[in-house]
N, CA, C and O atoms as a MOPAC input file, in Angstrom:
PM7 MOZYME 1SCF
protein

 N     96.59500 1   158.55000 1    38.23300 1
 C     96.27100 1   157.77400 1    39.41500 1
 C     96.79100 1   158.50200 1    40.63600 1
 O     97.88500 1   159.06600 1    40.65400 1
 N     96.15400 1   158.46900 1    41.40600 1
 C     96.30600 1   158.80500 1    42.93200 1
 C     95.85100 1   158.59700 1    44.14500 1
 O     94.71000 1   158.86100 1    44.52300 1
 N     97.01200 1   157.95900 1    45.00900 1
 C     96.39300 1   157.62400 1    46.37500 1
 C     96.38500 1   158.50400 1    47.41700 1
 O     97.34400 1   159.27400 1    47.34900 1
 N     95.46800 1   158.74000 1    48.62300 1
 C     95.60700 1   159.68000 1    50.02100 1
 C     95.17600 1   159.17600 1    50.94300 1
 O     93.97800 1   158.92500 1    51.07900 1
 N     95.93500 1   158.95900 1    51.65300 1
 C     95.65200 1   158.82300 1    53.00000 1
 C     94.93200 1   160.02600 1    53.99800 1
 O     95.40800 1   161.03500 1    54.51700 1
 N     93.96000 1   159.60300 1    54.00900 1
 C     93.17800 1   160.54900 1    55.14400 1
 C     93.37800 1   160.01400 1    56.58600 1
 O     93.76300 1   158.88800 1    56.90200 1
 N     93.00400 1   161.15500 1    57.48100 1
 C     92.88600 1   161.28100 1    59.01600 1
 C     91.59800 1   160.07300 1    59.35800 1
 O     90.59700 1   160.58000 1    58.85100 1
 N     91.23400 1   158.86300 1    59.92000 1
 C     90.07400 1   158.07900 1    60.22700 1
 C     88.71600 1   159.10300 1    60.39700 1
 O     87.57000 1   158.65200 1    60.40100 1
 N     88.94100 1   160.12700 1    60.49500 1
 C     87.72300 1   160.46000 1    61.25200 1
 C     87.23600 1   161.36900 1    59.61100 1
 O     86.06700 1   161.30200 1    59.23200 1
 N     88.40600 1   162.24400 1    58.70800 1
 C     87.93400 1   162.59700 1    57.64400 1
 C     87.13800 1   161.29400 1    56.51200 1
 O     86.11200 1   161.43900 1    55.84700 1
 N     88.21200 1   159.80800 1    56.62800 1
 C     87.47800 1   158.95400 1    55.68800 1
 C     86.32100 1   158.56200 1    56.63000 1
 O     85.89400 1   157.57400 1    56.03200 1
 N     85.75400 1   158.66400 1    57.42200 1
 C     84.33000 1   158.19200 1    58.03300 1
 C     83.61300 1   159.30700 1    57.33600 1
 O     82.70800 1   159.03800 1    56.54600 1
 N     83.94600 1   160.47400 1    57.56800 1
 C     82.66600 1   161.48300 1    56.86000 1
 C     82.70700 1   160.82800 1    55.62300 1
 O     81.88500 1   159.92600 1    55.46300 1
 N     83.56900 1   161.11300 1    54.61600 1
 C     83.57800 1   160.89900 1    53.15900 1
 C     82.99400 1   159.46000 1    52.76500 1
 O     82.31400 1   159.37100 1    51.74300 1
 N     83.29300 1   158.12000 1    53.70600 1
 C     82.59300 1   157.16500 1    53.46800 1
 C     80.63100 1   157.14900 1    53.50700 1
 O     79.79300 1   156.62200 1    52.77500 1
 N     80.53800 1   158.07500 1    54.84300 1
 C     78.92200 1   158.74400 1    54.70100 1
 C     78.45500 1   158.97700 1    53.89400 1
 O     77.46400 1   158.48300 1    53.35600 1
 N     79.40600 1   160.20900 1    53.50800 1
 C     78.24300 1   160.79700 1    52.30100 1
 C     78.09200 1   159.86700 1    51.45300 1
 O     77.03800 1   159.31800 1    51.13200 1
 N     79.44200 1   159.61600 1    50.96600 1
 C     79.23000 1   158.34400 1    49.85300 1
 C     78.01700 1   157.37400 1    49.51300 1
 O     77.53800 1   157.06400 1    48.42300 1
 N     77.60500 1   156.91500 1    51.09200 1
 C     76.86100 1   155.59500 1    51.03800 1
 C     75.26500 1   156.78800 1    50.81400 1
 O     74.57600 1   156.74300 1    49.79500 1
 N     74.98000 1   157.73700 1    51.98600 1
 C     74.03800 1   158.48500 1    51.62900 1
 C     73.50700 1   159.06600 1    50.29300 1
 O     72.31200 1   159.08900 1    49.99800 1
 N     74.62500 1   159.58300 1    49.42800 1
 C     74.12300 1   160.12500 1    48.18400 1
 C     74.22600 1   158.98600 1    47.43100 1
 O     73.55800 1   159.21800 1    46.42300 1
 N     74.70000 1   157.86000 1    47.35500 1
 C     75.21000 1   156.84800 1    45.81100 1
 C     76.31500 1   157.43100 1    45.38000 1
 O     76.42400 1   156.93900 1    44.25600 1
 N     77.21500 1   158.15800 1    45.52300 1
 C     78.34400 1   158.62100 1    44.77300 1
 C     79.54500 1   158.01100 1    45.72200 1
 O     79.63800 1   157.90600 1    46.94500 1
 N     80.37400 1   157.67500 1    44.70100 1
 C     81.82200 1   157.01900 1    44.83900 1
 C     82.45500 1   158.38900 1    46.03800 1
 O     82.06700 1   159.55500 1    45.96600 1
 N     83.42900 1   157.89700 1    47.02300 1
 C     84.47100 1   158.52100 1    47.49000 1
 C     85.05900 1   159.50200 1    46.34900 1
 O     85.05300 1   160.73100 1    46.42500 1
 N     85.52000 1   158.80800 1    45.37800 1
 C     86.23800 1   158.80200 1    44.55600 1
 C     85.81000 1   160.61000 1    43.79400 1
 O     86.59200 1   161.47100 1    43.39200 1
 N     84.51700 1   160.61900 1    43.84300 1
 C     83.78600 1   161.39200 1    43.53100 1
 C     84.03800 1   162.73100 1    43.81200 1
 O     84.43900 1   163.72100 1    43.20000 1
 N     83.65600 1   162.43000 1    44.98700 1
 C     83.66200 1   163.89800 1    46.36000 1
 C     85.54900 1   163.90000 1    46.76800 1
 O     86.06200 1   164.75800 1    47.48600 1
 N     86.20100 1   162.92500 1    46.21600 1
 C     87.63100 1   163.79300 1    46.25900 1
 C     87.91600 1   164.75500 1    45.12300 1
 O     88.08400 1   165.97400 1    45.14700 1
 N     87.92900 1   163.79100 1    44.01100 1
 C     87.64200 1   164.43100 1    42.67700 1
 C     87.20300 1   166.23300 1    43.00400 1
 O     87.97700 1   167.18500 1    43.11300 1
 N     85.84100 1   166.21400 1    43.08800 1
 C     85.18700 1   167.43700 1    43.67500 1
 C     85.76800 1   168.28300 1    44.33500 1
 O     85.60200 1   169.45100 1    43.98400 1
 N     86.59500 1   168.01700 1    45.44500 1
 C     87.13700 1   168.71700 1    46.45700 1
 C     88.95800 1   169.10900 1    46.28900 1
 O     89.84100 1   169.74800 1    46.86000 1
 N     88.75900 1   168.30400 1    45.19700 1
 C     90.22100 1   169.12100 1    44.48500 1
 C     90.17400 1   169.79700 1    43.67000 1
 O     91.10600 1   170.57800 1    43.47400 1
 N     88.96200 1   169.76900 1    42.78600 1
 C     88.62400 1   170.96100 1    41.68800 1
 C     88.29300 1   172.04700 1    41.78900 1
 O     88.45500 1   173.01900 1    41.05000 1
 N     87.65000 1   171.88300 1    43.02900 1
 C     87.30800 1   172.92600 1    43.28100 1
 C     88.26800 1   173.63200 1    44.44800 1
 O     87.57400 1   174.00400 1    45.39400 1
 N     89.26600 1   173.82700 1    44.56900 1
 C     90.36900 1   174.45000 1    45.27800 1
 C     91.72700 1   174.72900 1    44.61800 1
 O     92.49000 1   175.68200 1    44.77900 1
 N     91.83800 1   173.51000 1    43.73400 1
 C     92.64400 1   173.79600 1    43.14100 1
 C     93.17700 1   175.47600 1    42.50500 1
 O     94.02300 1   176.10200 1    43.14200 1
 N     92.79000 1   175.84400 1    41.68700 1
 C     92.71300 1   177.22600 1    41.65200 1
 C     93.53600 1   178.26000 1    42.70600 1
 O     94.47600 1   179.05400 1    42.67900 1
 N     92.51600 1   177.69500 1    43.68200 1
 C     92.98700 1   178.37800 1    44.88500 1
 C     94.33100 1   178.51300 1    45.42400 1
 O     94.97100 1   179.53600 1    45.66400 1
 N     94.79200 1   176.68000 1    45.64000 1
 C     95.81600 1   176.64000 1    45.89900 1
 C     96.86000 1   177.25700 1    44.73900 1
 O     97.88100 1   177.63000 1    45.31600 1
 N     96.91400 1   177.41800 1    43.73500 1
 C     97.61800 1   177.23400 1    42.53100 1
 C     97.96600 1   178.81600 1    43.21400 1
 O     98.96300 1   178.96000 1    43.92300 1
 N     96.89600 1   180.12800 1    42.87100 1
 C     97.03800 1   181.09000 1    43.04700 1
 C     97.80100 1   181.82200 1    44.35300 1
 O     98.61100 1   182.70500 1    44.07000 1
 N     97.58600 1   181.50100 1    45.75700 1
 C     98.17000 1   181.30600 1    46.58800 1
 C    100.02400 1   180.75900 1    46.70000 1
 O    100.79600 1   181.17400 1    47.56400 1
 N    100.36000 1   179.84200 1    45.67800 1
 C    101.41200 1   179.41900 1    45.62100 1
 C    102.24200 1   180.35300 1    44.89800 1
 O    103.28200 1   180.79400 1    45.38700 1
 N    101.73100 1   180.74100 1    43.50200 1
 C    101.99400 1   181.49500 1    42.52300 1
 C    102.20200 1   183.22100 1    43.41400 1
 O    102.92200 1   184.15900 1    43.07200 1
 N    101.38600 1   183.12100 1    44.45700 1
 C    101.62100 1   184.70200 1    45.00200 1
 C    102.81000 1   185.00900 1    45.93000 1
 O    103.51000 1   186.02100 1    45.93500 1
 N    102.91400 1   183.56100 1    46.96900 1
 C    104.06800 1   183.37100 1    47.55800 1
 C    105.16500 1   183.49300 1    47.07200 1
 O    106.05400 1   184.19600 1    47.55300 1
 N    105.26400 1   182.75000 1    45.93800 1
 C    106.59500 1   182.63500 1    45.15300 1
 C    106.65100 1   184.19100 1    44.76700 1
 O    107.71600 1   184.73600 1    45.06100 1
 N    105.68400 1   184.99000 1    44.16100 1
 C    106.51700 1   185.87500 1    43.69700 1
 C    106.93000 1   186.97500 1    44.68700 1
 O    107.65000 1   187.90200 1    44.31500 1
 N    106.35100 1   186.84800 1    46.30200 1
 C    106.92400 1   188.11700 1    47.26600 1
 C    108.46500 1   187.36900 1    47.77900 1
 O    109.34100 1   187.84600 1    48.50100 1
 N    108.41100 1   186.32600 1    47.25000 1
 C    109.89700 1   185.97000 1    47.69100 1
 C    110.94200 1   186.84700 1    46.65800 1
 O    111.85100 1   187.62900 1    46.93400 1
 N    110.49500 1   186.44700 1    45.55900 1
 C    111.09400 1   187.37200 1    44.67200 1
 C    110.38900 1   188.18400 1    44.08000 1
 O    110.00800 1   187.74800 1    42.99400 1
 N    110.04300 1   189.19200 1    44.32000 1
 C    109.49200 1   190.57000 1    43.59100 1
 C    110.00300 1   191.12300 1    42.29600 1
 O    111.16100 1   191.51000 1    42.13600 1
 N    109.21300 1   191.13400 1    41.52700 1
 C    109.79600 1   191.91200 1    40.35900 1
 C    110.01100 1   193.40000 1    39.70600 1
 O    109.29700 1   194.11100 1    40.41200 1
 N    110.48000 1   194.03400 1    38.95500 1
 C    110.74800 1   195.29400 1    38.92700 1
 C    109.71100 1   196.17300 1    39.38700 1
 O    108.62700 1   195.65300 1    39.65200 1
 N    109.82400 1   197.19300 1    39.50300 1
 C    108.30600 1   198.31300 1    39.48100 1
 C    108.80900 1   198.99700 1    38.84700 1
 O    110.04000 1   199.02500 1    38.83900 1
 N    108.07700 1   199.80600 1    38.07700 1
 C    108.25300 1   200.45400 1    37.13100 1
 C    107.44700 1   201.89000 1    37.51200 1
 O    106.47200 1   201.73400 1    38.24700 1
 N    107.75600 1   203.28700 1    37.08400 1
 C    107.38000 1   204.37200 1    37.28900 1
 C    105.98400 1   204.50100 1    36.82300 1
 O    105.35000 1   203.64400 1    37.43800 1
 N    105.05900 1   205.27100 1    35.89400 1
 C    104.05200 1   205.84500 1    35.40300 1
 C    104.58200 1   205.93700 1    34.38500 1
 O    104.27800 1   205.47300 1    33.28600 1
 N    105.76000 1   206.80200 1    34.84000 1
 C    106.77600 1   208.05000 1    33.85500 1
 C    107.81000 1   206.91500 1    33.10000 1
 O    108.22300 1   207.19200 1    31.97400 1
 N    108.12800 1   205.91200 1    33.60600 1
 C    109.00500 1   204.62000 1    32.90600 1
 C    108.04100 1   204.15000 1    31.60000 1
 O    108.24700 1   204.25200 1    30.39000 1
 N    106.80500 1   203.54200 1    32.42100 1
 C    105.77200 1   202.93800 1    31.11200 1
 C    105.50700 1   203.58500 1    30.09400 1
 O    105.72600 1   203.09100 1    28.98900 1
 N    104.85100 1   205.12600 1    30.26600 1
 C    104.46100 1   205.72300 1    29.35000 1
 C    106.02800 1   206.16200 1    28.48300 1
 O    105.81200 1   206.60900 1    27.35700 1
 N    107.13800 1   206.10300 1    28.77700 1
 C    108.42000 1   206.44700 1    27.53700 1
 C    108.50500 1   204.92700 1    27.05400 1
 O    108.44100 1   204.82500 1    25.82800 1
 N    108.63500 1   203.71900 1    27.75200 1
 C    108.52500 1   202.47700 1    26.82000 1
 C    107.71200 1   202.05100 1    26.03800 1
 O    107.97200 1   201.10500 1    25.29600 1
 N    106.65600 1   202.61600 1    26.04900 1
 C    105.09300 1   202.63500 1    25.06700 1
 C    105.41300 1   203.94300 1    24.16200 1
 O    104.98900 1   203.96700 1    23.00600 1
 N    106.05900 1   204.88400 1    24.61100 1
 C    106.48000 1   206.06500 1    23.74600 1
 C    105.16200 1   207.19700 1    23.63700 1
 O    104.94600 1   208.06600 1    22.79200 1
 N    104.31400 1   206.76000 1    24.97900 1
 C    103.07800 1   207.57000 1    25.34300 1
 C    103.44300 1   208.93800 1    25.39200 1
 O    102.60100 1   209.79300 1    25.66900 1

């Protein structure tokens, strides 16, 4: 379950479409989190790691730990 409070002027669009297509609000939020989600996820996941960076490793490091 989840509630959001939107800006008046975002729930007026979203109430539009709603009534225009037959589809629930409920719908086109649904929609509009699935499809970003990702996005955001990846974005977060990239931040976090320039805060903390992890090792780098040589050419010449990888190929002796693989024993290349």
């Amino acid at each position: 379950m989840l509630a959001i409070r939107l800006p008046p002027d975002v729930e007026s669009r979203l109430e539009r479409l709603a009534k225009k297509t037959g589809r629930t609000k409920t719908f086109y939020a649904r929609e509009a989190i699935l499809e970003h989600l990702e996005d955001l996820e990846d974005t977060y996941l990239a931040s976090r790691r320039l805060e903390r960076p992890a090792k780098i490793y040589s050419a010449e490091e990888v190929k002796h730990e693989l024993g290349l």
